[in-house]
C-alpha positions as CSV (number, residue, x, y, z in Angstrom):
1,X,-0.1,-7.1,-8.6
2,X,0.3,-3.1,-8.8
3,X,-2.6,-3.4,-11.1
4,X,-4.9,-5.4,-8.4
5,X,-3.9,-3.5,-5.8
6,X,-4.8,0.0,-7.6
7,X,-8.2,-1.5,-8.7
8,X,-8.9,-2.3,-4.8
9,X,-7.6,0.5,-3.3
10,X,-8.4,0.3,0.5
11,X,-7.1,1.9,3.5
12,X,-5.2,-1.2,4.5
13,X,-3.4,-1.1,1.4
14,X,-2.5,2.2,2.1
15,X,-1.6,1.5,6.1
16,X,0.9,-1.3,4.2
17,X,2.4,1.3,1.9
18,X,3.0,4.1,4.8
19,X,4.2,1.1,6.9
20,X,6.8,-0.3,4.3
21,X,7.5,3.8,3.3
22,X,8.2,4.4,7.0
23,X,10.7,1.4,7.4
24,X,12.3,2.0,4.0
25,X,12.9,5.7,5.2
């Protein structure tokens, strides 16, 4: 999955990954 997600890289993906950062913080 890590290596789907790096191959589409898109700003959603990245909202998803500040979004579950900010809660895991």
């Amino acid at each position: 999955t890590n290596k789907k997600t790096k191959r589409t890289f898109t700003p959603e993906s990245a909202i998803m990954r500040k979004a579950v950062s900010t809660l895991t913080c």
